[in-house]
C-alpha positions in Angstrom: 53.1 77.1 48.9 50.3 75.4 50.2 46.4 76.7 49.8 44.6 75.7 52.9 41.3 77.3 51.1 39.1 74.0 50.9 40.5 72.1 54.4 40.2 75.2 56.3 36.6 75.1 55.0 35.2 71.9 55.6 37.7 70.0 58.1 39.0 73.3 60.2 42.6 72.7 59.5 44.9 75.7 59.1 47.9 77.2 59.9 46.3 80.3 60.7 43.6 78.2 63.0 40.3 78.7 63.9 39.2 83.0 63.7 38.1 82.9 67.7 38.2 79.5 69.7 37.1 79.3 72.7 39.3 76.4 73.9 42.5 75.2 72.1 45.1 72.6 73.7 48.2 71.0 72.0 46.9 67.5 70.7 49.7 66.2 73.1 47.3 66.8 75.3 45.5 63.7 74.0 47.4 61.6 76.1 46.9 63.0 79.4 44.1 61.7 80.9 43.1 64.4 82.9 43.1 67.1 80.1 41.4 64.5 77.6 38.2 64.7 80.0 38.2 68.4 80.0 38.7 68.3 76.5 35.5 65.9 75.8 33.9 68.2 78.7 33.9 71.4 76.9 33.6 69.8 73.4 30.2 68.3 74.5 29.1 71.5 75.9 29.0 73.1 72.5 26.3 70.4 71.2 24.0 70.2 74.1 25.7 66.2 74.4 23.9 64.0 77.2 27.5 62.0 77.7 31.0 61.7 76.5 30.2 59.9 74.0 29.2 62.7 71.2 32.1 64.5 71.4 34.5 61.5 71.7 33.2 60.4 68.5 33.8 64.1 67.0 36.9 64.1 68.7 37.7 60.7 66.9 37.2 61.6 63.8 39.3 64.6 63.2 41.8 62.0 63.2 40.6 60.7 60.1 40.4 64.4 58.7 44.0 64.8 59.7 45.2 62.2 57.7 43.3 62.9 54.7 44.9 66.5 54.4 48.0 65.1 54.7 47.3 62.6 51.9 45.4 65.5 49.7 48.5 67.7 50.2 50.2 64.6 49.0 48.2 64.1 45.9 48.6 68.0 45.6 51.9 69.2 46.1 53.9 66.2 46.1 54.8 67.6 50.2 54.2 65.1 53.2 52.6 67.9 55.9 54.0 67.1 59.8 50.9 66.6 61.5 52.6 65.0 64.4 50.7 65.9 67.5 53.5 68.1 68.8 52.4 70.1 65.8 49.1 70.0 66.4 46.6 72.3 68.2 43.4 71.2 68.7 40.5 74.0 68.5 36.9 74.1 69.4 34.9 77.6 67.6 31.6 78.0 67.4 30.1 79.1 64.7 26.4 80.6 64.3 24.2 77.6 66.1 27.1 75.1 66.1 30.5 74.0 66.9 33.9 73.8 65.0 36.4 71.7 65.8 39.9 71.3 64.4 43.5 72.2 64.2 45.8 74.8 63.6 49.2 74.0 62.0 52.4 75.2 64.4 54.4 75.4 61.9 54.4 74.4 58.0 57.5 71.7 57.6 57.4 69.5 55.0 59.6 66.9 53.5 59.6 65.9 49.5 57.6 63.0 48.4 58.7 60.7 45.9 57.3 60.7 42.6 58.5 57.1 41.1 56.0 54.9 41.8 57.8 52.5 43.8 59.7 54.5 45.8 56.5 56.6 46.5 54.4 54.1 47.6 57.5 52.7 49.8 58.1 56.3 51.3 53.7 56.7 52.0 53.5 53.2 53.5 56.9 53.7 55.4 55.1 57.4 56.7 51.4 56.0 57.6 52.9 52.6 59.8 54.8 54.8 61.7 52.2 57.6 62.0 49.0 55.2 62.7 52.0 53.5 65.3 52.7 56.5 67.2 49.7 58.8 67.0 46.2 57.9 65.5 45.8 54.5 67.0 46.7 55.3 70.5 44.8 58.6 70.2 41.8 57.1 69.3 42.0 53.8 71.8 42.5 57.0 74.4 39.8 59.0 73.3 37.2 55.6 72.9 38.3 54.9 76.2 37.5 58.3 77.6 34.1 58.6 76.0 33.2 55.0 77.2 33.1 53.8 73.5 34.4 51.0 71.8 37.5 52.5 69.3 35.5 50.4 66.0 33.4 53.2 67.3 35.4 55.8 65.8 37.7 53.8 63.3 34.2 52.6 61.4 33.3 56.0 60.3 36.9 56.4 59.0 35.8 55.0 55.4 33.2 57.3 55.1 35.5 60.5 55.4 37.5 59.1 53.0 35.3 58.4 50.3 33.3 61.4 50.9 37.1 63.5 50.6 37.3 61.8 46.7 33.8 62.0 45.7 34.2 66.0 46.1 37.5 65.9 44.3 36.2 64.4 42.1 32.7 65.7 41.5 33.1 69.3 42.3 36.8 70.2 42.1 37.0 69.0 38.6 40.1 68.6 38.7 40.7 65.2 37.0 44.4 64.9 37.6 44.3 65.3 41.0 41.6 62.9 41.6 43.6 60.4 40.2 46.5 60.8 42.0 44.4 61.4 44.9 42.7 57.6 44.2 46.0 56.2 43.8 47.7 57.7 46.7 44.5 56.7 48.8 44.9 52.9 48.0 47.9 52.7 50.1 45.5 53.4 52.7 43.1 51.5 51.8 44.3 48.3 50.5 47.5 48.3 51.5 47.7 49.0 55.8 48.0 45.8 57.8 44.9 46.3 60.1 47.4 45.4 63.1 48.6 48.8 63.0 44.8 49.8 64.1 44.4 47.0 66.5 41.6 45.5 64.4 40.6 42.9 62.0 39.3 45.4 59.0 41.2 48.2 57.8 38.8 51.2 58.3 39.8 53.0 54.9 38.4 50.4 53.2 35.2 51.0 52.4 33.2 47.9 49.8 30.2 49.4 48.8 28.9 53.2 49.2 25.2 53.9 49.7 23.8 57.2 48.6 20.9 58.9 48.9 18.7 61.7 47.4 18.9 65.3 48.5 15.7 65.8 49.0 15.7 69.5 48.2 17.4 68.2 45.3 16.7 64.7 43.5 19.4 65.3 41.2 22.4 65.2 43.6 23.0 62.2 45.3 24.2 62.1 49.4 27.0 59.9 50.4 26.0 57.8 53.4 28.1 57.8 56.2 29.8 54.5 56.7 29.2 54.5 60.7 26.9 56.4 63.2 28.5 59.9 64.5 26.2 59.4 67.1 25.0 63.1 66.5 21.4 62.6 68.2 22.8 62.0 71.4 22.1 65.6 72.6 19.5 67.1 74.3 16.4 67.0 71.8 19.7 65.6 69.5 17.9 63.7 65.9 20.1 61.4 63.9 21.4 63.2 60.7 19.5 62.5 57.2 22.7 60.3 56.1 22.9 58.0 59.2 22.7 54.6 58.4 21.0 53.5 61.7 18.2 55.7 60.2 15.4 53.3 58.7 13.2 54.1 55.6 10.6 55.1 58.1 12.4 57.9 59.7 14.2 59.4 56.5 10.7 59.5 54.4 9.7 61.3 57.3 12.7 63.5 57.7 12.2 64.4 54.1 8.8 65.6 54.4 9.9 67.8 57.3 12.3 69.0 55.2 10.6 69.8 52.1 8.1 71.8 54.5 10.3 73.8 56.0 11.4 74.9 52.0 8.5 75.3 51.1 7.5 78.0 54.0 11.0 80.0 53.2 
């Protein structure tokens, strides 16, 4: 019922799970101390991190992933996905040069969503308080904790999944139904969440203004910022990535000359 093709692909969700992980744990497992560390520990390993930091951050953020597929499957097939963490495994694979990290599925269950307007959006809003109750926000506070971050940390790069999630919908799927129900399935996320239920005073789906930059192998497409630092240079010889907003004009013009080297040699 359900094609996993395109979050399987870029977010590392599936039922079927990662091809060879070389550490899984139930997500439960967030909420032991003890097996969070070890979690972070081997995580960090796989990208060279210099704390817990990196990895917490990664960790973080396929939270946010998690609740976009659920809200894409949404949009989709009119199907809420459980993606409770009892549900949930969490993967670590790597892959070439680089690391993986996700989920695989238990089991598919899914219940029907409502297609009525009202009674939709009372049915999503009903489904995120309780799930950003009982899951997300005490998974991330954990994994912050754990990592010795702040949680705005994590939560601020929330926004920039999210937008990123509906900009491909929208630019590459072409699939102009969908990204209109995707859109208006995403504002209940982003305008209509009481930030209480993330312990802050900003809802982290809502992002005001997107900044974009040139591909520089390509002037024509245009890169979606991130909205927050994934803290992805702190790794041994670690470099912030070409979308980072902490990145001034400075370093990206000469980030773009490196780049456009290293084309022009292959």
């Amino acid at each position: 019922m359900f094609d996993f093709t395109i979050v399987k692909m870029y977010y590392h969700i599936s039922p079927e799970g990662a091809d060879h992980p070389i550490y899984e744990i139930p997500a439960t497992s967030f909420f032991d101390p003890a097996i969070l560390q070890e979690a972070l520990r081997r995580s960090g390993e796989t990208v060279q991190a210099t704390s817990n930091a990196l990895p917490a951050s990664f960790l973080g953020t396929t939270l946010c992933k998690v609740s976009i597929v659920q809200l894409l499957f949404v949009s989709m097939y009119q199907q809420l996905l459980d993606m409770y963490p009892d549900n949930l495994n969490y993967q670590v694979e790597m892959h070439d040069d680089h690391a993986h990290i996700g989920y695989r599925i238990k089991d598919i269950r899914s219940v029907p969503v409502p297609t009525e307007p009202e009674a939709r959006k009372a049915f999503l809003l009903q489904h995120w308080e309780e799930y950003f109750t009982n899951f997300i926000t005490p998974a991330v506070e954990l994994i912050a904790a754990a990592g010795d971050l702040k949680p705005d940390a994590i939560w601020q790069q929330f926004s920039g999944y999210l937008k990123m999630t509906q900009d491909f919908i929208t630019d590459y799927m072409k699939m102009p139904e969908l990204a209109e129900q995707f859109l208006a399935d995403g504002k209940l996320l982003t305008e209509f969440l009481d930030p209480a239920l993330f312990n802050r005073r900003r809802n982290p789906y809502f992002l005001a203004k997107p900044r974009y930059v040139e591909n520089p192998l390509n002037p024509e497409e245009k890169w979606l910022m991130h909205s927050s630092c994934c803290m992805y240079d702190r790794r041994e010889n670690g470099t912030k990535c070409y979308t980072c907003p902490r990145m001034t004009e400075d370093e990206r013009e000469a980030r773009k000359c490196e780049m456009l080297a290293t084309a022009a040699v292959h």
